[in-house]
C-alpha positions as a Markdown table, in Angstrom:
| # | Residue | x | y | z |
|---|---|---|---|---|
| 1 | Unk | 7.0 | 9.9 | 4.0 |
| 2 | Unk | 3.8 | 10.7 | 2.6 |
| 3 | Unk | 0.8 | 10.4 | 5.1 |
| 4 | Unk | -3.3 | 10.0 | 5.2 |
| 5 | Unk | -5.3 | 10.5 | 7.8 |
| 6 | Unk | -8.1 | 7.6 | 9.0 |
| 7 | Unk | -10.6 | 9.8 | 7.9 |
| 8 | Unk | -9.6 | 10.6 | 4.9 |
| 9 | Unk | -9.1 | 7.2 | 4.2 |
| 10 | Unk | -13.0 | 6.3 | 5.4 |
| 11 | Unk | -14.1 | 9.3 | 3.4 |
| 12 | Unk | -12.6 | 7.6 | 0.1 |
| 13 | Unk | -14.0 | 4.4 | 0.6 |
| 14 | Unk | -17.6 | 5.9 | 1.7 |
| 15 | Unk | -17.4 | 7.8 | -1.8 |
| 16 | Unk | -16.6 | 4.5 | -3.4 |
| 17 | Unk | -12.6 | 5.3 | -4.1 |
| 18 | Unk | -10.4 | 2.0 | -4.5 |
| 19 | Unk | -7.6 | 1.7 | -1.8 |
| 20 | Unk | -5.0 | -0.9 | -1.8 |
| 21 | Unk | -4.8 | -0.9 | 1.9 |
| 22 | Unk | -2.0 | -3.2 | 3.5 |
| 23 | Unk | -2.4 | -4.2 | 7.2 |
| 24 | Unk | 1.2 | -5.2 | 9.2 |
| 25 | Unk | -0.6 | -6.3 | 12.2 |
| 26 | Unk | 0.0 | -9.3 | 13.5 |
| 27 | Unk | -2.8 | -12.5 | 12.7 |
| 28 | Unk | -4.7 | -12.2 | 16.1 |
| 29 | Unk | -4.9 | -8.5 | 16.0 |
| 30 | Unk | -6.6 | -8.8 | 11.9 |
| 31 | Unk | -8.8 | -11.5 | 13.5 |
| 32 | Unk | -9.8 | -9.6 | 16.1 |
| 33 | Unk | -11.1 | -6.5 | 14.0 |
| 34 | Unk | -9.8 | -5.2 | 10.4 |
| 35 | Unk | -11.2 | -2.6 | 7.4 |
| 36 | Unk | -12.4 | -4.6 | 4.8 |
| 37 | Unk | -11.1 | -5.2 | 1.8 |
| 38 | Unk | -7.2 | -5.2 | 3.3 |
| 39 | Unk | -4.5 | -7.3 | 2.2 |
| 40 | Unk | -3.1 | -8.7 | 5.3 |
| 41 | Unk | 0.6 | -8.6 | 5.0 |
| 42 | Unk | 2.4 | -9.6 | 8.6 |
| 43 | Unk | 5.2 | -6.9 | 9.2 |
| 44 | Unk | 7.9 | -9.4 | 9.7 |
| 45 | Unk | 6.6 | -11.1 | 6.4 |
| 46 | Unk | 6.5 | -8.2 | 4.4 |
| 47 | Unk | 10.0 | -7.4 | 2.7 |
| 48 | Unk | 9.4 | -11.7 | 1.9 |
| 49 | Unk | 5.9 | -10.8 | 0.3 |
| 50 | Unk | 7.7 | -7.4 | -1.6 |
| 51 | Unk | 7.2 | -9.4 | -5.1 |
| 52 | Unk | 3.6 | -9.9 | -4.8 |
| 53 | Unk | 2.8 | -5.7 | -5.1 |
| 54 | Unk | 2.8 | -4.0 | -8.4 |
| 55 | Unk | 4.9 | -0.9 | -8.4 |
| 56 | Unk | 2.7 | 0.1 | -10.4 |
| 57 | Unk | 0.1 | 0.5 | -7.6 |
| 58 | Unk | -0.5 | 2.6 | -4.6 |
| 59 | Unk | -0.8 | 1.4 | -1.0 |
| 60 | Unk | -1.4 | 2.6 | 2.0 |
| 61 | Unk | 0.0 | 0.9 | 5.2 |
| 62 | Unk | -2.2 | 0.5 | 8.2 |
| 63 | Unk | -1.6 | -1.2 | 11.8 |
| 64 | Unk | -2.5 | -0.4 | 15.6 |
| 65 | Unk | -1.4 | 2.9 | 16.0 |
| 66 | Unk | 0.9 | 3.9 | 13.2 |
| 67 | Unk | 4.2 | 2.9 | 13.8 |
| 68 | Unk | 5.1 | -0.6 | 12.4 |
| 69 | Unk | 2.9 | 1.2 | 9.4 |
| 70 | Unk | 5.3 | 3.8 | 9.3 |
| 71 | Unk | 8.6 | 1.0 | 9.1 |
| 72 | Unk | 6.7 | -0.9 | 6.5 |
| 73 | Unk | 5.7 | 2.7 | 4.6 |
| 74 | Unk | 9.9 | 3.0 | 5.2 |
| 75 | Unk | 10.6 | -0.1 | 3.7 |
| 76 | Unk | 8.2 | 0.1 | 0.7 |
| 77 | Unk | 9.7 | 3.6 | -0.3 |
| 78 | Unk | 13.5 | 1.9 | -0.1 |
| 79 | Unk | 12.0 | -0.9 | -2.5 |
| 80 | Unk | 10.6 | 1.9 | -5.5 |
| 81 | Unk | 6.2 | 1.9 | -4.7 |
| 82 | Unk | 4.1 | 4.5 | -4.0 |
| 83 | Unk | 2.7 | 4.2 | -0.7 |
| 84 | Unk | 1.2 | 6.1 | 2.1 |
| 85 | Unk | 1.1 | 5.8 | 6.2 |
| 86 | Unk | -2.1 | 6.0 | 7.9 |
| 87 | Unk | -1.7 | 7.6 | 10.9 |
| 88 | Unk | -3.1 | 6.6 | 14.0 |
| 89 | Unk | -3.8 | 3.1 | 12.3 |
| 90 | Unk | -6.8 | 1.3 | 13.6 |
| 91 | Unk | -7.1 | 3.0 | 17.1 |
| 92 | Unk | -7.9 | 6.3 | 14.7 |
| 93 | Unk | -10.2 | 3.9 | 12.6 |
| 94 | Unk | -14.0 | 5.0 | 13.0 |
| 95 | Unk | -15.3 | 3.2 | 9.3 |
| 96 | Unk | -17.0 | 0.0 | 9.4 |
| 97 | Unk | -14.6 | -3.4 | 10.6 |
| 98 | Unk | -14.8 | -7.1 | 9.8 |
């Protein structure tokens, strides 16, 4: 599984780099503070929501901490994109939040 750090991910963004980040929290968690520019994409929702991404694409998978990131980075891999964890997830996030 192919992993970026938060900062790395802030650093790219700050420089003007175009992410495709994907956010598995959960509603009130996005609501409550999120990166902007995600696409908000429930965990439990995802593997419903799998035809809306272009293979084509990267992505990187963010959540609290890292881990339902990781299943979702897990589940994306099984299903053929290119994606990335972000470890830590938002409790490593120190970039601006909506």
């Amino acid at each position: 599984m192919k992993e970026i750090t938060a900062k790395e991910v802030q650093q790219t963004m700050e420089q003007g780099g175009k992410l495709n980040l994907i956010d598995v929290r959960e509603v009130d968690e996005v609501e409550a503070g999120h990166i902007p520019g995600i696409i908000h994409i429930p965990l439990g929702l995802l593997e419903f929501r799998l035809p809306e991404l272009n293979k084509r694409e990267s992505y990187i998978m963010v959540c609290r901490s890292g881990g339902r990131s990781a299943r979702a980075t897990q589940l994306l891999e099984s299903n053929g994109f290119n994606v990335t964890n972000m470890i830590g997830g938002m409790l490593a996030w120190e970039g601006k939040v909506q």
